[in-house]
C-alpha positions as CSV (number, residue, x, y, z in Angstrom):
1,X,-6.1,21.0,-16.2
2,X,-3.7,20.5,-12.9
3,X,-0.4,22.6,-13.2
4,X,1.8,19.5,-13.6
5,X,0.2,18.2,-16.5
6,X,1.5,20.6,-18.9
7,X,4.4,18.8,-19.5
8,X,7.7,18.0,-21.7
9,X,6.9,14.7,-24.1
10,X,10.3,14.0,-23.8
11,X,11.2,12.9,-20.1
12,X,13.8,11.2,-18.0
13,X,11.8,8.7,-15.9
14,X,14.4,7.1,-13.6
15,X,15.2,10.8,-13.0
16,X,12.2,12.0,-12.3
17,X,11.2,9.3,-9.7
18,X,14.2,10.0,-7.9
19,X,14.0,13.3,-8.1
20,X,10.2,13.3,-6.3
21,X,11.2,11.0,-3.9
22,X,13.6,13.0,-2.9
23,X,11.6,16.3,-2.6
24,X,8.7,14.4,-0.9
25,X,11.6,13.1,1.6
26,X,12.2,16.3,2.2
27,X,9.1,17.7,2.5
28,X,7.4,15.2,4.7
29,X,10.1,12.9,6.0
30,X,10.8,9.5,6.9
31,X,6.8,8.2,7.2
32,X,7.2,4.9,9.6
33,X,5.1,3.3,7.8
34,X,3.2,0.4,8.5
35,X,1.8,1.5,12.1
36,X,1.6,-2.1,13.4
37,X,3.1,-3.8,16.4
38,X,3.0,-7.1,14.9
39,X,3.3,-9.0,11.6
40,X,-0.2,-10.6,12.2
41,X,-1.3,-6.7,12.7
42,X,0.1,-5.5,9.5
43,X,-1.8,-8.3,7.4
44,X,-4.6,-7.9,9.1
45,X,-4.6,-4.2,8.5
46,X,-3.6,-4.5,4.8
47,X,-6.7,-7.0,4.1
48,X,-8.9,-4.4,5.8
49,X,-8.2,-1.5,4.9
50,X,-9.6,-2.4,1.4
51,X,-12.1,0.4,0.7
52,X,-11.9,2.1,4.3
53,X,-9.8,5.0,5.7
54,X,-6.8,3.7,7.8
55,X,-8.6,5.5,11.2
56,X,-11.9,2.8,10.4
57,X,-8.6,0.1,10.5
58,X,-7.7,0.9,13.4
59,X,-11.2,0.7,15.3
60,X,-11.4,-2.4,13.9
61,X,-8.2,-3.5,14.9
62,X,-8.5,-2.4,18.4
63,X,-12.0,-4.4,18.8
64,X,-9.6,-7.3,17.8
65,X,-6.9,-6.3,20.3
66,X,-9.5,-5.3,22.9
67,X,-10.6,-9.0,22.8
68,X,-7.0,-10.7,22.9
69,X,-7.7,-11.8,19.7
70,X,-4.5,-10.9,17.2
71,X,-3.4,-14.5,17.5
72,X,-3.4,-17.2,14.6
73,X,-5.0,-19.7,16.5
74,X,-7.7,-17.8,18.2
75,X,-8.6,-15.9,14.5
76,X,-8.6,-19.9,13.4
77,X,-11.3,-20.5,16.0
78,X,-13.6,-17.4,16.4
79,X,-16.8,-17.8,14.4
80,X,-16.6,-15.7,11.4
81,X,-20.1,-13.5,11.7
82,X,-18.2,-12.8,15.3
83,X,-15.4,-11.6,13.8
84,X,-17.4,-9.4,11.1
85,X,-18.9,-7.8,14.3
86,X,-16.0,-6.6,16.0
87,X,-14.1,-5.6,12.4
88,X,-17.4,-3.6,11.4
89,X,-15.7,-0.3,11.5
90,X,-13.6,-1.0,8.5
91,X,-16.5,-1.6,6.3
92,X,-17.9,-4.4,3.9
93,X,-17.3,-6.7,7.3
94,X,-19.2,-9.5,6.6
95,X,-16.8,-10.1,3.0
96,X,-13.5,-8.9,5.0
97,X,-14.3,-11.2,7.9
98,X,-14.5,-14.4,5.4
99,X,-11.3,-13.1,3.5
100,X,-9.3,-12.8,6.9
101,X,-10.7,-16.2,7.9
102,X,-9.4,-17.5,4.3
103,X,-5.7,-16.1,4.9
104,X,-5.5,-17.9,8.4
105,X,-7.2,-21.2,7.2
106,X,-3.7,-21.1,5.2
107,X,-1.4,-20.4,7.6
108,X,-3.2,-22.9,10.3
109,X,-3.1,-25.7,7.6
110,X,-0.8,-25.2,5.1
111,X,2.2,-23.7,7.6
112,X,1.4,-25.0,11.1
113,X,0.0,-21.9,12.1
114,X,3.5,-20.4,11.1
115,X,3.2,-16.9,9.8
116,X,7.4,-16.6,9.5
117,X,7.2,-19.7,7.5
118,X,4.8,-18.5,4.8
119,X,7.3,-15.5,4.7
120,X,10.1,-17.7,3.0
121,X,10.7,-18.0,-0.5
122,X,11.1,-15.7,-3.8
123,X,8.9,-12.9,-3.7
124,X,7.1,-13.8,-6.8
125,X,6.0,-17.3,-5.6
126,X,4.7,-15.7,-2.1
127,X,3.2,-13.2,-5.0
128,X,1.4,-15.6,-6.8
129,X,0.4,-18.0,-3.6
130,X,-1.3,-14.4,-2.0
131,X,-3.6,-14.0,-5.0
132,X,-4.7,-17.9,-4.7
133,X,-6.0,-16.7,-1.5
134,X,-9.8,-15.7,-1.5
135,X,-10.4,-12.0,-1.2
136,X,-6.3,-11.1,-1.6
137,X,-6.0,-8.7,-4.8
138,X,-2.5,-7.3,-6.2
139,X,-2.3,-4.7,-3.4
140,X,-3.1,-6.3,-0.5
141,X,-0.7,-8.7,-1.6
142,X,2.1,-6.2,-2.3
143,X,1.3,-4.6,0.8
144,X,1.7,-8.2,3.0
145,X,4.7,-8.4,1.2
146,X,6.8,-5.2,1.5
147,X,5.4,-4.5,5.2
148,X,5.0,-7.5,6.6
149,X,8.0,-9.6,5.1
150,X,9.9,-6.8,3.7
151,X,10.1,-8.3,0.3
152,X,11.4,-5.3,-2.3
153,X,8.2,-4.9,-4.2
154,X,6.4,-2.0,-5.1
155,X,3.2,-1.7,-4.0
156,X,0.5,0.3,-6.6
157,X,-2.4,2.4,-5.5
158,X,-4.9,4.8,-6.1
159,X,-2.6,7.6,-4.9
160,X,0.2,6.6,-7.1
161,X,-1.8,6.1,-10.3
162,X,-2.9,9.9,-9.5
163,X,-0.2,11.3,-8.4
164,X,2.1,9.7,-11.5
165,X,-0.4,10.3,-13.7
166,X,-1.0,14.2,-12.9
167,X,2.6,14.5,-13.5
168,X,2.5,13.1,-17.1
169,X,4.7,9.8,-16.7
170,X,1.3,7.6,-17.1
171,X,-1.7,7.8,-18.4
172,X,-4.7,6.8,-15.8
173,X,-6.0,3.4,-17.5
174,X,-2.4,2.2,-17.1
175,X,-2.4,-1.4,-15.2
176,X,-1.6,-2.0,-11.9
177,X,1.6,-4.8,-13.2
178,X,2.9,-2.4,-16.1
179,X,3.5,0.5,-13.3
180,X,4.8,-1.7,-11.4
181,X,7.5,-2.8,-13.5
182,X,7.8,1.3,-14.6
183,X,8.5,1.8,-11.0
184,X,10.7,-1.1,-10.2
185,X,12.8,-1.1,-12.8
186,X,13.7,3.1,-12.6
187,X,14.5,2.7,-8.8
188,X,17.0,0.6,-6.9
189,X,15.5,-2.7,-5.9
190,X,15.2,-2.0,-2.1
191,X,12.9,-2.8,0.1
192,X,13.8,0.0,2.4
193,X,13.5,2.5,-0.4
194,X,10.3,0.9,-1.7
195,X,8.6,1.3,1.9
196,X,9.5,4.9,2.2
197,X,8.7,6.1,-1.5
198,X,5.4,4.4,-1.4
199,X,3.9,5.8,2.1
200,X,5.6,9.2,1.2
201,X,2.9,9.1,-2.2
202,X,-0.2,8.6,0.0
203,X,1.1,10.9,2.3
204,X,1.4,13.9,-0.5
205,X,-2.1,12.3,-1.8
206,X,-3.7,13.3,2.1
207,X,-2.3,16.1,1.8
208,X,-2.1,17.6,-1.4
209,X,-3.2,15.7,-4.3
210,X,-6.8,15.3,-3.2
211,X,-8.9,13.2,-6.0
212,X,-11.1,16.4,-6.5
213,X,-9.5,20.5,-5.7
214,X,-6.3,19.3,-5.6
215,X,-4.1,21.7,-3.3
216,X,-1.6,22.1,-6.4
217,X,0.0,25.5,-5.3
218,X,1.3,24.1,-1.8
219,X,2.1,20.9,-3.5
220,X,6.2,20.2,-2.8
221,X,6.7,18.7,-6.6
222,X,4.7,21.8,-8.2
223,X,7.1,23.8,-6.2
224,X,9.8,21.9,-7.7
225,X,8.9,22.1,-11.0
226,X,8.4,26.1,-10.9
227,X,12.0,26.5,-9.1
228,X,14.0,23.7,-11.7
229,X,11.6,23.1,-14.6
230,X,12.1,19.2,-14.3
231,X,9.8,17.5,-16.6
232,X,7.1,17.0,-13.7
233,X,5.0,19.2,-11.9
C-alpha cells in the first residue's frame, strides 16, 4: 500500500491536476523537454525510444548524426538493415529501423519530402494519419504531435498511468484514450502546458515513483498531501 493511495472517494479532479502540476513545477522546474535540435530528431527519437531508456536514444541518435544522416532524403535512401545497425543501441533495431523507414516513405511520397507539410491540419486527422503508419502507436503519435508540431495533446504513458493511479484518480487497467480525455478536459487546452505537465510526470517517475520501492517519503505530492490533506498523496 503506497501512502497516496489511502485516499478521499470523493475528489476534485481538475483541482487536483492542477494542484500537482503545480507542486511538481515547483519541485523540479521547467523540464525543456524534448532534447532535440531538430524536428526530424524529435520523431526520430519518439519512434525509438519505444521500450529503451532515453540515454540508449541518444547513442542511437548520435550514430545517425555521426554519419550525417538526420536528413529525409538520405533516411529515404540508406538501406534499412544499415540503418538497424547504427540505431542498435535503442533496442528491437531491426523492427524500429523498418518503422522509421515507414514514417519517411510518407513524408518522401506522400509530402515531397516535406516534414512542415505533414505538420498542417487538425490534430485529430494528423492523429489518426500517425496510427496508419506501420509501427506508430498512440504515444509515439502523441509524442510527434505535442513535441514535434506542438499540437495541444496529451500525451499518456507508463509514468502517468502510475503516477495517477497511486494517487487514486484512476484505476491501472484504465485506457490510454479515456485518460486522455480525463486529462484534457480538467486542464486548459495548451500546448505549452501540456509539454511541461507531461515531462514534469516522467521526471517525478525517475525520481520518485519508481515502478517497484517507490521513494514515497521524498516524493513532492506526498509532501503535499501531509502539509494540505488534498485528496492525493
Amino acid at each position: 500500500m503506497f501512502p497516496c493511495s489511502n485516499l478521499s472517494e470523493n475528489k476534485n479532479i481538475s483541482k487536483g491536476l492542477h494542484l500537482i502540476y503545480e507542486k511538481l513545477y515547483l519541485k523540479f522546474g521547467p523540464q525543456d523537454w524534448w532534447p532535440a535540435d531538430s524536428k526530424l530528431e524529435i520523431i526520430i527519437g519518439a519512434i525509438l525510444t519505444q521500450a529503451v531508456s532515453w540515454s540508449n536514444v541518444e547513442m542511437a541518435i548520435s550514430n545517425l548524426k555521426d554519419e550525417k544522416l538526420l536528413d529525409i532524403k538520405k533516411l529515404h535512401q540508406i538501406n534499412e538493415n544499415r540503418l538497424a545497425k547504427l540505431i542498435k543501441p535503442s533496442g528491437y533495431y531491426n523492427m524500429k529501423a523498418k518503422k522509421l523507414k515507414s514514417f519517411i516513405d510518407v513524408i518522401v511520397n506522400e509530402y515531397n519530402s516535406n516534414l512542415d507539410a505533414f505538420g498542417k491540419g487538425k490534430p485529430e486527422q494528423k492523429r489518426k494519419e500517425l496510427l496508419e503508419i506501420y509501427g506508430i502507436g498512440p504515444e509515439t503519435a502523441d509524442s510527434i504531435l505535442l513535441y514535434a508540431y506542438q499540437k495541444p495533446v496529451f500525451v499518456i504513458d507508463t509514468y502517468t498511468k502510475r503516477i495517477l493511479s497511486r494517487t487514486g484518480y484512476i484505476k491501472k487497467n484504465i485506457s490510454y484514450e479515456k485518460l486522455q480525455a480525463i486529462i484534457e478536459n480538467n486542464i486548459e487546452t495548451n500546448q505549452e502546458l501540456f509539454n511541461e505537465y507531461h515531462a514534469l510526470l516522467v521526471k517525478l517517475a525517475k525520481e520518485n515513483c519508481w515502478k517497484s520501492s517507490p521513494l514515497c517519503e521524498e516524493c513532492p505530492l506526498n509532501k503535499h498531501y501531509e502539509e494540505e490533506k488534498y485528496a492525493y498523496c
